[in-house]
Biotite code that builds the C-alpha atoms (Angstrom):
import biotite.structure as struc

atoms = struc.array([
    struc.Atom([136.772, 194.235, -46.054], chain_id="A", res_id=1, res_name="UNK", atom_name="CA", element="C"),
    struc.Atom([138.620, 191.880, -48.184], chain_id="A", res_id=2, res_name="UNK", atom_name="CA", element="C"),
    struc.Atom([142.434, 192.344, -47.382], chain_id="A", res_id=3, res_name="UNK", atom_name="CA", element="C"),
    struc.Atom([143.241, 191.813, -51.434], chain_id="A", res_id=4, res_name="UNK", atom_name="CA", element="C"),
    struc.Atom([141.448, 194.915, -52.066], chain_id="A", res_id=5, res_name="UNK", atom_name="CA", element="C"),
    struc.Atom([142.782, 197.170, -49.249], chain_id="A", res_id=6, res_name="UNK", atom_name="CA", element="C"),
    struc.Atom([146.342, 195.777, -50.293], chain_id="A", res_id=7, res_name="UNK", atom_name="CA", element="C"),
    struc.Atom([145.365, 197.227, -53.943], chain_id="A", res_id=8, res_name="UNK", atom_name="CA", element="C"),
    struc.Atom([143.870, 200.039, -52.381], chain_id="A", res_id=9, res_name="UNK", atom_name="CA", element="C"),
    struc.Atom([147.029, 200.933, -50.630], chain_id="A", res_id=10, res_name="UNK", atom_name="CA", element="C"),
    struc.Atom([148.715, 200.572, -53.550], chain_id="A", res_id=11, res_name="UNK", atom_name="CA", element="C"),
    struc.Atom([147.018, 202.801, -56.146], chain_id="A", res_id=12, res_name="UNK", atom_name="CA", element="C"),
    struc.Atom([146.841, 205.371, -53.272], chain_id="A", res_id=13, res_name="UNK", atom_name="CA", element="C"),
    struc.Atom([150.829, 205.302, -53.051], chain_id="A", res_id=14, res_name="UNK", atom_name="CA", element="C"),
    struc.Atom([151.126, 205.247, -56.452], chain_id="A", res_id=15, res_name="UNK", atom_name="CA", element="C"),
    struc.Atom([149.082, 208.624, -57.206], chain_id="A", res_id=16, res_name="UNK", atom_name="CA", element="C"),
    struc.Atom([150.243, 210.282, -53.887], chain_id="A", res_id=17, res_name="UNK", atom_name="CA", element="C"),
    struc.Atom([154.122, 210.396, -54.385], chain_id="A", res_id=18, res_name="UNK", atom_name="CA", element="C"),
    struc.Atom([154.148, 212.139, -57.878], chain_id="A", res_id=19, res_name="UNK", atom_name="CA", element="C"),
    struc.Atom([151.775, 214.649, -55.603], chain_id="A", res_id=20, res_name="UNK", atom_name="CA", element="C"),
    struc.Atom([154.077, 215.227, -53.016], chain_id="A", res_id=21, res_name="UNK", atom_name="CA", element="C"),
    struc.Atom([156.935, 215.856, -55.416], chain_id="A", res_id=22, res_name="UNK", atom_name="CA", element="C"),
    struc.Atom([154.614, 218.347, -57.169], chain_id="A", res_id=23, res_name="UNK", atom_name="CA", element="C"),
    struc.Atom([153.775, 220.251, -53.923], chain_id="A", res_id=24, res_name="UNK", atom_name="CA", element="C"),
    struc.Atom([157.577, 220.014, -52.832], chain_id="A", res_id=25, res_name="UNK", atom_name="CA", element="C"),
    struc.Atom([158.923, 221.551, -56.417], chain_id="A", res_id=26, res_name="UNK", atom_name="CA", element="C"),
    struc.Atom([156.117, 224.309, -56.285], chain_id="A", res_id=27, res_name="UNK", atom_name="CA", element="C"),
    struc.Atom([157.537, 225.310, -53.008], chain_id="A", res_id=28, res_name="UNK", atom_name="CA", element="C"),
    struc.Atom([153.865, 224.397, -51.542], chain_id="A", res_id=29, res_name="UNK", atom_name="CA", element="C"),
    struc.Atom([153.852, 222.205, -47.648], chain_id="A", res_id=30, res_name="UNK", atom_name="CA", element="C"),
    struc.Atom([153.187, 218.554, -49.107], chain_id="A", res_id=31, res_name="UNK", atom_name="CA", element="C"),
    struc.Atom([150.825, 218.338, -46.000], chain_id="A", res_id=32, res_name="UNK", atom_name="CA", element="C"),
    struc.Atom([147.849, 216.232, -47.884], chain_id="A", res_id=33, res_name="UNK", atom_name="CA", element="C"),
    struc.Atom([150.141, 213.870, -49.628], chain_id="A", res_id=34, res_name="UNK", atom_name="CA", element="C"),
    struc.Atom([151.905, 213.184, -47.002], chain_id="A", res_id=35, res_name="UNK", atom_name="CA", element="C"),
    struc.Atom([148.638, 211.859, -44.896], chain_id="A", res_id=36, res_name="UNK", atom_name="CA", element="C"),
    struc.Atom([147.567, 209.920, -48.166], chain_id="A", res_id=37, res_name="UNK", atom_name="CA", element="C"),
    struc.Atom([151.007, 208.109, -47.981], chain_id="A", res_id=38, res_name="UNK", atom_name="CA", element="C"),
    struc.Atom([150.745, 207.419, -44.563], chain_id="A", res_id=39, res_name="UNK", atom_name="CA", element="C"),
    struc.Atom([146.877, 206.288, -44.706], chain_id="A", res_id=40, res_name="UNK", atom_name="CA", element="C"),
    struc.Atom([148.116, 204.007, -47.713], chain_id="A", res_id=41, res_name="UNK", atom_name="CA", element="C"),
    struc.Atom([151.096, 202.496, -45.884], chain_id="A", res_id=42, res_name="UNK", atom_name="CA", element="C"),
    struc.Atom([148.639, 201.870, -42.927], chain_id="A", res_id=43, res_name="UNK", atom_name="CA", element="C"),
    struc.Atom([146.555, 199.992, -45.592], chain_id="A", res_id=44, res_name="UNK", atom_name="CA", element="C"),
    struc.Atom([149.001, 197.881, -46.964], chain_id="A", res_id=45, res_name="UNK", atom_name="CA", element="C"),
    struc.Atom([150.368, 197.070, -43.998], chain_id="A", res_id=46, res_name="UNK", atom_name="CA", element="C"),
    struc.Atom([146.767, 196.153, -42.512], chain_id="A", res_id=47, res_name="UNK", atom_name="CA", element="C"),
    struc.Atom([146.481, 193.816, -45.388], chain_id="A", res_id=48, res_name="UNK", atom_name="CA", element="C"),
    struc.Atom([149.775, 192.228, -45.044], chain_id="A", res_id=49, res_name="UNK", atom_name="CA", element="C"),
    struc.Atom([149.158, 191.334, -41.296], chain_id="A", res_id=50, res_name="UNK", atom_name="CA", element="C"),
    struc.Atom([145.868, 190.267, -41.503], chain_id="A", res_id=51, res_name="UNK", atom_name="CA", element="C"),
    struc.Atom([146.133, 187.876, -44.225], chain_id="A", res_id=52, res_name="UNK", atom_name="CA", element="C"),
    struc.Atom([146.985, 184.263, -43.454], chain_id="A", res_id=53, res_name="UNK", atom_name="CA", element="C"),
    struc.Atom([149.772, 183.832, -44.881], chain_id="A", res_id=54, res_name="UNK", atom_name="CA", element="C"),
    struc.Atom([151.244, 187.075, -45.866], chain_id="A", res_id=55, res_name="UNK", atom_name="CA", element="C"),
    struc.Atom([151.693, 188.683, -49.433], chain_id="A", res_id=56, res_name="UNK", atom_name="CA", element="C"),
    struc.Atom([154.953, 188.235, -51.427], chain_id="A", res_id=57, res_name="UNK", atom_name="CA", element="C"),
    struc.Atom([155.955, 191.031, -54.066], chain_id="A", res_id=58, res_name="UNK", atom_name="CA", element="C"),
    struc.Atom([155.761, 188.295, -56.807], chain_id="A", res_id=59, res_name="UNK", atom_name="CA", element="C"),
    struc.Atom([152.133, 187.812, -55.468], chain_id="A", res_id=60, res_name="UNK", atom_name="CA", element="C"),
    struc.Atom([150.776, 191.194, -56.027], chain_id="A", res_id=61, res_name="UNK", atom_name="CA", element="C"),
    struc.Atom([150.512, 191.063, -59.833], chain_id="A", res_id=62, res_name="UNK", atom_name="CA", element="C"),
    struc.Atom([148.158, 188.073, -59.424], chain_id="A", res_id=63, res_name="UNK", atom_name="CA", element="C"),
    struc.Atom([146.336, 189.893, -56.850], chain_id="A", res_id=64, res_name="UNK", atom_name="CA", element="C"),
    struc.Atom([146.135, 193.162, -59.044], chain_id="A", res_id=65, res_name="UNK", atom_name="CA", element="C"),
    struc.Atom([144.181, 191.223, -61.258], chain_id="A", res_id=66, res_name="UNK", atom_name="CA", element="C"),
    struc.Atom([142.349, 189.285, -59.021], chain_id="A", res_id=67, res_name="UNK", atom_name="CA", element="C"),
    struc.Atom([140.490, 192.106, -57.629], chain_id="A", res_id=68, res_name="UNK", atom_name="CA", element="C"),
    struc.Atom([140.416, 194.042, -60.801], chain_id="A", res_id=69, res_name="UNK", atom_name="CA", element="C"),
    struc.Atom([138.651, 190.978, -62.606], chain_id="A", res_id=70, res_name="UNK", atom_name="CA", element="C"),
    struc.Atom([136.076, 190.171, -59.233], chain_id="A", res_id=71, res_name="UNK", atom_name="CA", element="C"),
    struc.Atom([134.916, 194.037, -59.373], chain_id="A", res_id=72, res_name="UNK", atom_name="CA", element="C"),
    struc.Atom([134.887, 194.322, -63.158], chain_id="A", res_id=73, res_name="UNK", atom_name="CA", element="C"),
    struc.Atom([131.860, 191.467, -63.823], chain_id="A", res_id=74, res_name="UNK", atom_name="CA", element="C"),
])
């Protein structure tokens, strides 16, 4: 799998996960499934950070964003 998309992958997952487990945690409700989706994500994004050559930098991950957006769009 190509390590731009599980970096993006990781990402979205975070991104949808955390306003989850602060909507289980203000309900009063275990945050047990976001919780495991943050940790599967971090797993990602750390996956794709080791295995590619030469690393990502946080100004990289705009360009990557679109990258994979634009290869999976056409």
């Amino acid at each position: 799998m190509d390590t731009d998309l599980v970096l993006i992958l990781g990402l979205i997952l975070i991104g949808l996960a955390i306003p989850a487990a602060m909507s289980s945690h203000s309900d009063g409700r275990r945050p047990v499934a976001p919780i495991a989706t943050i940790l599967i994500a971090v797993g990602m994004i750390v996956y794709a950070q080791l295995s590619h050559p030469e690393g990502y930098a946080l100004r990289d991950v705009p360009e990557v964003f679109y990258t994979v957006v634009g290869r999976y769009i056409r």
